[in-house]
C-alpha positions, -999 to 999 in steps of 0.1 A, spaced: 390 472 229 382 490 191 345 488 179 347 471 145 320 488 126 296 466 103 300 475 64 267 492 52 254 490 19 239 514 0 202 522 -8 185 538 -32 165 573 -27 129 580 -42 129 589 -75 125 623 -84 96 638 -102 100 634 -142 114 662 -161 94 680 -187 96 669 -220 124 676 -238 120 706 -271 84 722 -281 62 699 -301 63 660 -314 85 637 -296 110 646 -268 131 632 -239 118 630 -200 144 618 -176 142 610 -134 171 606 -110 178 588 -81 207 586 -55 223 566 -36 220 577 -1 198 561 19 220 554 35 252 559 18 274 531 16 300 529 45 325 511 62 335 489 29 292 488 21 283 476 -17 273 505 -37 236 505 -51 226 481 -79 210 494 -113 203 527 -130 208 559 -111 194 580 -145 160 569 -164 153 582 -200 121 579 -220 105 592 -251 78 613 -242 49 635 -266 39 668 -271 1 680 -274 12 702 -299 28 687 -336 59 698 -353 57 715 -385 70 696 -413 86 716 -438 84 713 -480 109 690 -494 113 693 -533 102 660 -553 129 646 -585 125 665 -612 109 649 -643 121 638 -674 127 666 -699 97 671 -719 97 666 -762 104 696 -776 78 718 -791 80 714 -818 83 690 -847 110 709 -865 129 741 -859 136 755 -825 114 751 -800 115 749 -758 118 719 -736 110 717 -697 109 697 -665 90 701 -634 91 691 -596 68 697 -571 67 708 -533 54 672 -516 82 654 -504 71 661 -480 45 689 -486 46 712 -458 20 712 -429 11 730 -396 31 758 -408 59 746 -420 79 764 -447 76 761 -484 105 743 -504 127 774 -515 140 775 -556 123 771 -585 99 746 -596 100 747 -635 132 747 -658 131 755 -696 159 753 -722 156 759 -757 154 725 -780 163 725 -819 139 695 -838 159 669 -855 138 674 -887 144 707 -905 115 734 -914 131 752 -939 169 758 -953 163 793 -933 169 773 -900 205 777 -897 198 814 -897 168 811 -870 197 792 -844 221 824 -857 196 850 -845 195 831 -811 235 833 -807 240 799 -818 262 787 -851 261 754 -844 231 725 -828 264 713 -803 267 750 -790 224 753 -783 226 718 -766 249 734 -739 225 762 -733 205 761 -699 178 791 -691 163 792 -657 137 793 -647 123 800 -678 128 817 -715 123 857 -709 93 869 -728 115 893 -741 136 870 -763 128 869 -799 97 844 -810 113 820 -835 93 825 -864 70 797 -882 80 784 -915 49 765 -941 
């Protein structure tokens, strides 16, 4: 006569010890296992119910740096001056975010300037000021961009009474 062996369903083993936190500093990941072998599921046994894996969010005593982020840059600024060529510029600045617990400055400039002619004329010698600068026309000086800034080397633009 054949012994007909009783199904046995599984059961779950201790969980282990939780892993360390995931990365180095701020939030991470800690996870535990479990198996299911005690006993092991035989002769036609149900295997375990639920979760053999368990995640959750865990904290470092030690913070993350944050690292610079570059604001918008402002609206261009009125020219100089009231007539005649002058120099316009915008700004941003290093706080979005600004950086902390070592993190790294925002790379790039932080100031732009481009040279700006006045709607309202000094003198009839204007069109030859814009000439010395390499312009002939107001349309060509609108296209021109110097970054970051004018060279103190370029030529003052002189003052007309």
């Amino acid at each position: 006569v054949a012994e007909q062996s009783c199904a046995i369903d599984g059961g779950w083993s201790n969980w282990t010890e939780w892993s360390s936190c995931s990365g180095s500093c701020g939030l991470g990941v800690q996870s535990r296992r479990r198996k299911c072998d005690s006993p092991s599921p035989q002769f036609g046994g149900l295997f375990c119910e639920g979760d053999e894996r368990k995640e959750e969010r865990c904290q470092h005593d030690v913070k993350c740096p944050i690292h610079g982020g570059w604001s918008n840059w402002t609206s261009w600024s009125l020219c100089s001056v009231t007539c005649g060529i002058g120099k316009t510029i915008h700004t941003r600045k290093c706080d979005s975010p600004r950086p902390l617990l070592g993190g790294r400055r925002c790379e790039g400039i932080n100031k732009e300037t481009k040279i700006c002619v006045a709607e309202q004329s000094c003198a009839s010698k204007d069109v030859n000021t814009i000439k010395s600068f390499g312009f002939s026309t107001l349309e060509q000086e609108e296209n021109l961009t110097l970054q970051p800034a004018i060279p103190a080397t370029s030529p003052t633009p002189p003052t007309f009474s």
